[in-house]
PAZAPA-4460 file (N, C-alpha, C; in steps of 0.05 Angstrom, whole numbers, plus 32768, in hexadecimal, padded with zeros to 4 digits):
% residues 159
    n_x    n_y    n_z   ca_x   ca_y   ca_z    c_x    c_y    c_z   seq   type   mol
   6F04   7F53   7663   6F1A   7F43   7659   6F35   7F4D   7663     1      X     A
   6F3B   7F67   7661   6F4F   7F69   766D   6F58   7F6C   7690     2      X     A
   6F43   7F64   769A   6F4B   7F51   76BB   6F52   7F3C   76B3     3      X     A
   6F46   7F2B   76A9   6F4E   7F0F   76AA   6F67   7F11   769A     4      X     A
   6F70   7F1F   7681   6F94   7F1F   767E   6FA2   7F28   7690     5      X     A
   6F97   7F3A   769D   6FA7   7F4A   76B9   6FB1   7F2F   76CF     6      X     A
   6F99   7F20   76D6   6F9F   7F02   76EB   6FA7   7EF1   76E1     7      X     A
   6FAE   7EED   76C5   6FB1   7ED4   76BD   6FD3   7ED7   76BE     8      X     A
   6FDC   7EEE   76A7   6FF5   7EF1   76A7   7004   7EFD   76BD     9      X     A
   6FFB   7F0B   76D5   7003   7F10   76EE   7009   7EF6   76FD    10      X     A
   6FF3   7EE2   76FD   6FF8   7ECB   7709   7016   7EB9   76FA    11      X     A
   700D   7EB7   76E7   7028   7EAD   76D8   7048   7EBF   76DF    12      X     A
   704A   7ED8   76DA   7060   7EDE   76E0   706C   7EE6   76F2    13      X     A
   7056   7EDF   770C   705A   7ED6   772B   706B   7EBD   7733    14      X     A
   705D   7EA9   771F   7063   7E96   7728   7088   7E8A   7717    15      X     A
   7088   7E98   76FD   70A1   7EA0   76FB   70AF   7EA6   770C    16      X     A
   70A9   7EBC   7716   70B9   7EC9   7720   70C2   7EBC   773D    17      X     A
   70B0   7EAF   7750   70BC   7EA0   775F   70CF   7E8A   7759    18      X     A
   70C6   7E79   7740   70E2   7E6F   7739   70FA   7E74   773F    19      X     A
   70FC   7E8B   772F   711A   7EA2   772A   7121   7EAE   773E    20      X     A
   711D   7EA3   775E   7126   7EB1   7777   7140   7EB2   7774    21      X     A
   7152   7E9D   776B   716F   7EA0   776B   7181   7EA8   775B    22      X     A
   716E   7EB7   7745   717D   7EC9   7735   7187   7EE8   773F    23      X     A
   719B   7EF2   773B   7199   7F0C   7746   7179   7F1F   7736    24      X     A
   717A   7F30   7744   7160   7F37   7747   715B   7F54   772A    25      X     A
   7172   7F57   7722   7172   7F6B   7710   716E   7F59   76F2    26      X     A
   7179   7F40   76EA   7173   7F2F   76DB   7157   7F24   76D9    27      X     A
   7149   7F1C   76F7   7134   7F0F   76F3   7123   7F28   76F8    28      X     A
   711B   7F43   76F6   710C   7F4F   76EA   7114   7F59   76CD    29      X     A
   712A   7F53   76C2   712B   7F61   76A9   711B   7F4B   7697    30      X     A
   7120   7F29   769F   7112   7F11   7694   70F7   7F16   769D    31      X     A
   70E5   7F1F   76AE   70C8   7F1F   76B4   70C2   7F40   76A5    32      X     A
   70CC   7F4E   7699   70C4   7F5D   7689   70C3   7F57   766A    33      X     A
   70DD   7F43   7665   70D4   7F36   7649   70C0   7F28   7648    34      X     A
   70BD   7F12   7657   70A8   7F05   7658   7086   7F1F   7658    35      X     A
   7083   7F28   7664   706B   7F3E   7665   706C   7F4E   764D    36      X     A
   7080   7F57   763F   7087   7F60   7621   7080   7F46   760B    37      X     A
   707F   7F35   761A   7084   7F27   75F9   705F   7F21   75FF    38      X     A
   7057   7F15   7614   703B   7F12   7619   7024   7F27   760E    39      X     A
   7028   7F42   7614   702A   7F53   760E   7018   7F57   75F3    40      X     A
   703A   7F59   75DB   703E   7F4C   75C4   702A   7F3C   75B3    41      X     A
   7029   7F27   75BF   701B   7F0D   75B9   6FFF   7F13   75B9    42      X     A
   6FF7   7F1B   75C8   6FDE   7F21   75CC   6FD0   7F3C   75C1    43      X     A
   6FE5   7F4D   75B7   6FDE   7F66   75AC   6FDF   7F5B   758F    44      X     A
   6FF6   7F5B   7581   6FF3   7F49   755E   6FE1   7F31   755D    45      X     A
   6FDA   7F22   756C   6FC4   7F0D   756C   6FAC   7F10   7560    46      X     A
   6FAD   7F28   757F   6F89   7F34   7581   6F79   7F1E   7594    47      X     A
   6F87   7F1D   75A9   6F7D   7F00   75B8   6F6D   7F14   75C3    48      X     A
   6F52   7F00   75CE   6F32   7F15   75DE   6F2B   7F00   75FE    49      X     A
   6F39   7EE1   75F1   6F26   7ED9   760A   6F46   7EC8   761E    50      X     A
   6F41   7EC4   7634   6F54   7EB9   7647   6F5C   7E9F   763D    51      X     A
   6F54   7E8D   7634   6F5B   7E72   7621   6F72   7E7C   760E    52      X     A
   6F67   7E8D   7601   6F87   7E92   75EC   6F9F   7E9A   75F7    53      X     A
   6F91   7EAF   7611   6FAB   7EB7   7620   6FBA   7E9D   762E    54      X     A
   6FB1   7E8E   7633   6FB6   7E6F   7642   6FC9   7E68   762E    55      X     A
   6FC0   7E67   7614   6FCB   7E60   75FD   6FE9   7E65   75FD    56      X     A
   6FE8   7E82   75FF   7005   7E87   75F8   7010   7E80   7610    57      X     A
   700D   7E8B   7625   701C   7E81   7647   7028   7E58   763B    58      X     A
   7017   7E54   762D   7020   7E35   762C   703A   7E35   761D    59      X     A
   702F   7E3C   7606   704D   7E42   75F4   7069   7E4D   7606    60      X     A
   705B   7E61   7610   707B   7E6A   7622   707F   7E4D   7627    61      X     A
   7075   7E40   763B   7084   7E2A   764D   7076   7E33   7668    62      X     A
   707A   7E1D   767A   706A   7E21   7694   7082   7E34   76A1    63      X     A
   707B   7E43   76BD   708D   7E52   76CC   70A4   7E3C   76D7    64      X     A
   70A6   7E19   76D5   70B7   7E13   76DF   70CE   7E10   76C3    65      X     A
   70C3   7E0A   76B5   70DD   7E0C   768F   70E0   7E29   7694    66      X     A
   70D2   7E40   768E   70DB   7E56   7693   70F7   7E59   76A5    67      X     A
   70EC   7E51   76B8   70FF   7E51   76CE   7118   7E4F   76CA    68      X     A
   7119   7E31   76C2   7133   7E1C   76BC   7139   7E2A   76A8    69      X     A
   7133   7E31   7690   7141   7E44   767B   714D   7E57   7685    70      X     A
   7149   7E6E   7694   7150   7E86   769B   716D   7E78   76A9    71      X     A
   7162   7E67   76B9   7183   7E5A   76D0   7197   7E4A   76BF    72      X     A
   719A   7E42   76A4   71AA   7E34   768C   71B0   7E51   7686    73      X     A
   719E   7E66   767D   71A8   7E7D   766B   71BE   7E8B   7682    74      X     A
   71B3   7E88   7695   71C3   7E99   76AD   71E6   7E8F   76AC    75      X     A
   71E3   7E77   76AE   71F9   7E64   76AF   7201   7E64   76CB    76      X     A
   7214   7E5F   76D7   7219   7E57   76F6   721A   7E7D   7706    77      X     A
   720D   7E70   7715   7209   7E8F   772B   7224   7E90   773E    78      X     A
   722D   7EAD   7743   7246   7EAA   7752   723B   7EAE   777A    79      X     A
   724A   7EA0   7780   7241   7E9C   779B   7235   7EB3   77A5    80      X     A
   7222   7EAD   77BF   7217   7EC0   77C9   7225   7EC0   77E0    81      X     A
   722E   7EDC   77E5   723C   7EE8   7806   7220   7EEF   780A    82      X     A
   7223   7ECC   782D   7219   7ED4   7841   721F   7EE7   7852    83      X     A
   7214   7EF2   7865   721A   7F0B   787B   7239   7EFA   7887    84      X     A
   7241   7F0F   788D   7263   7F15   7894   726A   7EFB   78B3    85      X     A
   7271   7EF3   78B7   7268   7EDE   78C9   7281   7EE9   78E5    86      X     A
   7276   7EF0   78FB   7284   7F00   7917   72A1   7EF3   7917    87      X     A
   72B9   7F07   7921   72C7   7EFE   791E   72C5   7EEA   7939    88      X     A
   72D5   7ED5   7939   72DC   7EC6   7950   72E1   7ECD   796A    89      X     A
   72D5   7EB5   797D   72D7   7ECE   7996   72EA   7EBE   79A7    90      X     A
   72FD   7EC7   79AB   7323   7EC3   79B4   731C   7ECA   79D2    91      X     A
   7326   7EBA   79E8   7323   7EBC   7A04   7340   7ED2   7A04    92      X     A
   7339   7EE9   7A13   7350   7EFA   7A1E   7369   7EEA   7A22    93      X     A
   7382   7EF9   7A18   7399   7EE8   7A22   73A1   7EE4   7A45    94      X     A
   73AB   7ECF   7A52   73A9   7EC9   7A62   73C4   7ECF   7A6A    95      X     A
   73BD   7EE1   7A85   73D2   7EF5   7A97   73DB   7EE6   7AA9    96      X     A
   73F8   7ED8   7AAA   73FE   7EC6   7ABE   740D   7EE2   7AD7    97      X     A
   7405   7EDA   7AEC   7410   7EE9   7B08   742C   7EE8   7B0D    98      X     A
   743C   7EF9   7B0F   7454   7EFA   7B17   7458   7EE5   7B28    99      X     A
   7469   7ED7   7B27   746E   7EC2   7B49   7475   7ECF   7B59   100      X     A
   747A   7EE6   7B65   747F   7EF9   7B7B   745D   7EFA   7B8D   101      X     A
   7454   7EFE   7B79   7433   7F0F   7B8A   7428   7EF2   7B99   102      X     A
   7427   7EDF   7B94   7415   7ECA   7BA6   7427   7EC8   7BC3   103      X     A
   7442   7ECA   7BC6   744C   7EC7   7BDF   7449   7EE4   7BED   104      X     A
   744F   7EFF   7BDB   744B   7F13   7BE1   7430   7F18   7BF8   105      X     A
   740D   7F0C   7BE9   73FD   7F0F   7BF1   73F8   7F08   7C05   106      X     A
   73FE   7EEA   7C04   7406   7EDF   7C1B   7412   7EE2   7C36   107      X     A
   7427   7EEC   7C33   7433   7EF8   7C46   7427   7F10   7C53   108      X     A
   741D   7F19   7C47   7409   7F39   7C55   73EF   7F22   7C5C   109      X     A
   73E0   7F1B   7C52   73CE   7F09   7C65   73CE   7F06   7C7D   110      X     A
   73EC   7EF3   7C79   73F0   7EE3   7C98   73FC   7EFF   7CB2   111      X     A
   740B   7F12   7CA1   740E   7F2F   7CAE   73F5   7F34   7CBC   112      X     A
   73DC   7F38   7CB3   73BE   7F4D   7CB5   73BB   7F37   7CCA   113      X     A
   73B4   7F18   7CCA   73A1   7F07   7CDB   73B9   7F0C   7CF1   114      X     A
   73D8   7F0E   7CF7   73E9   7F15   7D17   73DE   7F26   7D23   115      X     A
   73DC   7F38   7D0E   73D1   7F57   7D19   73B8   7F57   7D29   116      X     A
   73A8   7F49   7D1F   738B   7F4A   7D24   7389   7F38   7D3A   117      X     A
   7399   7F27   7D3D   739A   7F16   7D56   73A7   7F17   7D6C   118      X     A
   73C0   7F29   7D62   73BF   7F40   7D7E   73B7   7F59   7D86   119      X     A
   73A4   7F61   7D74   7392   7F79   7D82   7389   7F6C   7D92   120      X     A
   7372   7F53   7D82   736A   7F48   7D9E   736E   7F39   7DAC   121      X     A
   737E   7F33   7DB8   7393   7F24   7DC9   739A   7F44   7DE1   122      X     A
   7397   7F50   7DD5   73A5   7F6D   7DE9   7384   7F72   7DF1   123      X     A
   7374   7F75   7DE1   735C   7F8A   7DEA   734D   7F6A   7DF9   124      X     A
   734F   7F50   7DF5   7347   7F43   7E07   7351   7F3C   7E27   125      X     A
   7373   7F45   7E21   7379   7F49   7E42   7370   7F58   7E52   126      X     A
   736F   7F7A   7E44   736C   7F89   7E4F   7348   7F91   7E5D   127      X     A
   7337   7F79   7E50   731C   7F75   7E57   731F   7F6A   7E72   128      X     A
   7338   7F4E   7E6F   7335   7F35   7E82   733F   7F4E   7EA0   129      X     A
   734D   7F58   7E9D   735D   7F66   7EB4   7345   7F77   7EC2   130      X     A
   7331   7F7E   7EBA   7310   7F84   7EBE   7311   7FA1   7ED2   131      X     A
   7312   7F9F   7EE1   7315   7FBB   7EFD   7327   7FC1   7EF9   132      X     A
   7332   7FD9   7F05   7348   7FF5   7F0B   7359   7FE5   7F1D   133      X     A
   7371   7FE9   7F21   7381   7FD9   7F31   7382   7FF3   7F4D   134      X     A
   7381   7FDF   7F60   7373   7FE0   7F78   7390   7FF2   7F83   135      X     A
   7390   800B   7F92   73A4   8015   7F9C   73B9   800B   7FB3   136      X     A
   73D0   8004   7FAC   73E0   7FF2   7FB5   73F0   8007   7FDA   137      X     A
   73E7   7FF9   7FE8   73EF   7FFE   7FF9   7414   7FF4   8007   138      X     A
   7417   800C   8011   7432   800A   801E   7433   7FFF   8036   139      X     A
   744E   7FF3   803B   744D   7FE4   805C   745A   7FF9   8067   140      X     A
   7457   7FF6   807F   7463   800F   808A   7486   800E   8093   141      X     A
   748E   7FF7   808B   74AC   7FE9   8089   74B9   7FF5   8079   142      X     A
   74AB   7FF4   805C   74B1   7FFD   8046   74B0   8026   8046   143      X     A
   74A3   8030   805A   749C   8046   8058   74B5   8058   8062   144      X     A
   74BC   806F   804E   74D6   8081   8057   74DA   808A   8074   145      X     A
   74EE   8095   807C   74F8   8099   80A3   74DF   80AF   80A2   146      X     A
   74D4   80A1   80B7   74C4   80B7   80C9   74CF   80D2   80CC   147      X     A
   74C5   80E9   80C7   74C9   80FF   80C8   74C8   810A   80EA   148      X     A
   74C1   80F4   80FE   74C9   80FC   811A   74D9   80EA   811F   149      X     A
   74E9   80F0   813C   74FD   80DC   813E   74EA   80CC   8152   150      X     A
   74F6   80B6   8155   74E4   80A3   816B   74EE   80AA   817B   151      X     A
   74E0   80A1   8197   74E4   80B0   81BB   74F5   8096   81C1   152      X     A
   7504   80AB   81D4   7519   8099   81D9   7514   8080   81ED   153      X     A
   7528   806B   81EB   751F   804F   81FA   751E   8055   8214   154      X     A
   750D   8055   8231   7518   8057   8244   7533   8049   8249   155      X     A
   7546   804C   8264   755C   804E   8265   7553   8036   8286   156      X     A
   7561   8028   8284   7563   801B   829B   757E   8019   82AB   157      X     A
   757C   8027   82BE   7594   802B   82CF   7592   801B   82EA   158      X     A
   759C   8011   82F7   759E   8004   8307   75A5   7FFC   831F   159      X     A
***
């Protein structure tokens, strides 16, 4: 007999007790211990022996859904529940406007680097095109300083 009070009233103040999910939780065990106290009770001054009587009294209580609804009237209005903390907002970085100096600045060194680079090679492509050693330039002999002998003299025509 006392299994079958053990499942009967376990089942019952199970099913209470899911009711009362939205009670805070220190209330709805201190109500599922009256309830098991008074059952208890009832069944000890009785002298109840078989599961029918125990049925008996579970009726009198009220089913676990009056149960229920009593406990949530006695409660009176529940104060809100804080959900989890909610992230703060997510704010795009403030937006860094460029000096008006730097875009002409950049600019200007650009068009600097591509001169540069276009006359390196502009020089290192002449100096390809010009290809062989320049060929040793010869003197005319017009152009060449006074002979270091004197020239022989003109014959002389006498007559």
């Amino acid at each position: 007999m006392k299994t079958q009070y053990t499942d009967v009233v376990a089942e019952y103040l199970r099913e209470v007790d899911l009711r009362l999910a939205g009670l805070p939780v220190l209330q709805r065990r201190e109500l599922l211990a009256d309830l098991a106290a008074h059952i208890e009770t009832e069944r000890a001054e009785r002298h109840l022996r078989g599961e029918a009587e125990l049925i008996e009294v579970l009726e009198r209580l009220g089913s676990p859904d009056v149960v229920a609804r009593a406990a949530y009237e006695e409660a009176g209005p529940l104060p809100p529940i804080a959900g989890p903390p909610s992230p703060p907002p997510v704010t795009p970085p403030p937006r860094r406007d460029r000096a008006p100096w730097v875009l002409p600045i950049v600019g200007a060194g650009l068009v600097a680097f591509l001169v540069m680079v276009a006359l390196c090679a502009g020089v290192f492509l002449f100096a390809r095109s010009s290809g062989s050693p320049a060929e040793p330039v010869q003197v005319a002999p017009e152009a060449s300083v006074a002979p270091t002998t004197p020239p022989a003299p003109a014959p002389s025509i006498t007559g």
